[in-house]
N, C-alpha and C positions, 0 to 999 in steps of 0.2 A: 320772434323770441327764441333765444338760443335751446336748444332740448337738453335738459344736465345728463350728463350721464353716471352712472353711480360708482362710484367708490372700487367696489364692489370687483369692478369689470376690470379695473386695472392691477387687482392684486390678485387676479385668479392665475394667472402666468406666472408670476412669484409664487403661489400657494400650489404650484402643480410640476413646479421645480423644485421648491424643496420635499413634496412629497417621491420627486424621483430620487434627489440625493442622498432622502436617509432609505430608502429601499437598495440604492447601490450601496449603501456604507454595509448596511445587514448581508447583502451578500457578497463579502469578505471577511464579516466579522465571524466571533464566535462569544458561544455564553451572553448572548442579545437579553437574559434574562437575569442578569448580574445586578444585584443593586449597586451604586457608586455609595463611595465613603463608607465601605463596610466589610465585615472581614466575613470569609463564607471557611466554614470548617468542615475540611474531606475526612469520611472517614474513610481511610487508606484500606481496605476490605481486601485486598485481590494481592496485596505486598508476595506471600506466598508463592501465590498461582502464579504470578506473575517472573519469575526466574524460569527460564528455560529448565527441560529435563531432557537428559541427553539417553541418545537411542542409538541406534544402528545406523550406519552411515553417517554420522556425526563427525565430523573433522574440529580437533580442538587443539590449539596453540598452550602450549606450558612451558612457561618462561621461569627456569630455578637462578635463586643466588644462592649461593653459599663461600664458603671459605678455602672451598678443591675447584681450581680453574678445571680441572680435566673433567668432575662432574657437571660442571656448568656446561662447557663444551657439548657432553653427549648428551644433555635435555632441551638446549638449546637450539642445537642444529639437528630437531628428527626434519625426516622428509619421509613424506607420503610413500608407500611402497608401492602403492594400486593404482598410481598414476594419475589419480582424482583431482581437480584443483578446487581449490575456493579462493570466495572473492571478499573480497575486504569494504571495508564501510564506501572507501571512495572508487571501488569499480576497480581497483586493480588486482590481478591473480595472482595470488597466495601459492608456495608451491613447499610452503615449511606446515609439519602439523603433525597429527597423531588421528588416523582413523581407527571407528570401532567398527570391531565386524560385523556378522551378522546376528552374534548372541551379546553384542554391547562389550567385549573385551576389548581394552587397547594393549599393546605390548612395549612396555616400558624399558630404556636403558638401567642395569644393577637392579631394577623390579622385579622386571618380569611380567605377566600378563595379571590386568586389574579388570572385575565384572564393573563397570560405569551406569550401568544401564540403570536408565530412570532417576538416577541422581541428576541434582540439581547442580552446576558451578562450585556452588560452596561446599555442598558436601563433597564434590570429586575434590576439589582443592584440600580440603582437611583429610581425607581417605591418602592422596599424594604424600600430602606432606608430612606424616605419620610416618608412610615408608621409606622417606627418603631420609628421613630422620635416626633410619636404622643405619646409615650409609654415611652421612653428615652429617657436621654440628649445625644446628641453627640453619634451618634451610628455609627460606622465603622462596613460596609461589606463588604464581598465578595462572589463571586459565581464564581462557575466552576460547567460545564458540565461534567458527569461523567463515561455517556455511550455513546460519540461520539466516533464511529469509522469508518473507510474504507479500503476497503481491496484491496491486493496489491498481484499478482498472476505472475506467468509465469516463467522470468531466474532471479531470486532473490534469497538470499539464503535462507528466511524463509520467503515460500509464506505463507499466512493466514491474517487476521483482526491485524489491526496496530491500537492503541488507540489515537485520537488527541483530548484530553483533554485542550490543550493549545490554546490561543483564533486564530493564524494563524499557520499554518501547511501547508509547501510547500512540494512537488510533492519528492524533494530531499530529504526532512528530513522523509518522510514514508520511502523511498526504502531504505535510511540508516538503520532504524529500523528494517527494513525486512530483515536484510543481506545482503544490497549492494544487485547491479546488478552481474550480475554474468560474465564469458570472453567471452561468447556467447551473450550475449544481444545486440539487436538492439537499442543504447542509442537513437539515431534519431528519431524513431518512438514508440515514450509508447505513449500506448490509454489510456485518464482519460473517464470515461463513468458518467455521473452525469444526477438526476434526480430535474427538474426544473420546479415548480408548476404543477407537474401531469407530464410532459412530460419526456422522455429520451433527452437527447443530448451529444453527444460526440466531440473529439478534437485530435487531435496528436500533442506532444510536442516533439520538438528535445534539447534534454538537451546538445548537443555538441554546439549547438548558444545559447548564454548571451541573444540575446533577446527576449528569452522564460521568463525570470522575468516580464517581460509586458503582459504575457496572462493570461485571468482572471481564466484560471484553474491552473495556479503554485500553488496560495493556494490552498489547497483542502477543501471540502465541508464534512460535514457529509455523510455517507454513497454514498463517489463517490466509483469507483472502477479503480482501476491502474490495466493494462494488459502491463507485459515487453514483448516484444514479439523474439523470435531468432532469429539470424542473418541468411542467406543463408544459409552459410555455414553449420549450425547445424541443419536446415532443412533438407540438403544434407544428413546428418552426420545420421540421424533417418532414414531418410528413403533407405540407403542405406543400414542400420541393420536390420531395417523390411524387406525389399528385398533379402536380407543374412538366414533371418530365414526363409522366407516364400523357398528359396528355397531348404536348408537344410529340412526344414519340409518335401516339395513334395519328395527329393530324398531318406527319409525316406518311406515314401509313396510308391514309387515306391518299393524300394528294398524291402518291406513287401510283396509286392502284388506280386512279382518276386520270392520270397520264398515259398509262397501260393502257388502257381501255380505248383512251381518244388514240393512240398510235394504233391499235389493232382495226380501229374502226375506220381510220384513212386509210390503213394501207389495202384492207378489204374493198374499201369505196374504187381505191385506185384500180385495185384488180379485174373490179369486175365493169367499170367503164372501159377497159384498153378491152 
């Protein structure tokens, strides 16, 4: 009589594939706790905090229009006097700009020298354009920062300094730049490490919960630092290879020294029969 075999047995291979598929899908995803068909409301808390404030050693681009080709000319074309470079969203070196010193002055063509320091974009742009407005009619600026960066390290595909030149820059759009998280990444726990009037302070964000858009480190800061960190499992996965080599090394080790020994011991054998 034939033995049945159950149901059961042939859908565990299906049922242990699709539990690997939606565990690959989650890690690439993000906001895994999003409901579908529904609208989720950020309160935008950090809008503020979140525009750069310019300091010392700050290189910033001010691009004027106005109606005097010759003022356009001298705002347009400053060049670094300090020989400094910065670099631009796509990696290439910038060599057009306006540095602040050491007390946040920059020196301006028909200006003159302006305090920046601790101003945000907008308000240096309005503080500009006030003055240039002593000079010409109707003067349209703008400014960008040109050497803000932070840098993004750990299971990404291209650790290094990510440029956020743009006036807000979330936690999501550096590790994009960076090459994505990688299938080892711990999305739950990235450390942002930020330096806040003299002090360090850090946070951990879990990018698999939507209401990480409400911490004031989603945007990021100049010079924060993103650490992705590995999951267990890839922790295991290293240190099971260094535990692999450490003992392939020793058993090297040994049979060297086991070789040593038998050589020493014939050629003493040999010596003392002649």
């Amino acid at each position: 009589m034939p033995r049945k075999i159950p149901v059961l047995f042939f859908l565990l291979p299906v049922i242990l594939a699709s539990c690997a598929t939606t565990k690959d899908k989650k890690s690439f995803s993000y906001f895994n706790n999003l409901p579908k068909d529904s609208v989720y409301v950020v309160k935008d808390a950090v809008s503020e905090d979140a525009d750069p404030k310019l300091k010392a050693g700050d290189v910033i681009s001010i691009r004027v229009s106005t109606l005097d080709q010759t003022t356009n000319i001298l705002f347009n074309e400053g060049v670094l006097t300090t020989g400094a470079n910065a670099t631009s969203g796509n990696g290439t070196l910038q060599t057009d700009g306006y540095k602040l010193d050491s007390k946040g002055n920059v020196q301006l063509p028909l200006i003159g020298k302006l305090n920046l320091q601790g101003k945000s974009l907008e308000e240096a742009q309005i503080i500009i354009t006030q003055k240039i407005a002593t000079q010409a009619k109707n003067p349209i600026v703008s400014i960008r920062l040109l050497n803000a960066q932070v840098m993004v390290m750990g299971e990404v595909g291209r650790p290094g300094p990510i440029n956020i030149t743009d006036r807000k820059t979330s936690i999501l759009e550096a590790i994009g730049r960076a090459g994505e998280v990688t299938s080892t990444a711990k999305k739950d726990e990235i450390l942002v490490i930020r330096t806040n009037n003299g002090q360090k302070e850090h946070a951990f964000l879990n990018l698999n919960d939507i209401a990480v858009i409400n911490s004031p480190y989603y945007y990021l800061r100049q010079d924060d630092m993103v650490i992705v960190y590995p999951t267990n499992l890839k922790e295991k996965q290293v240190r099971g290879a260094l535990r692999g080599i450490e003992i392939t090394t020793l058993s090297f080790g040994i049979l060297s020294s086991s070789l040593s020994l038998l050589s020493l011991y014939f050629n003493l054998k040999y010596l003392t029969e002649k």
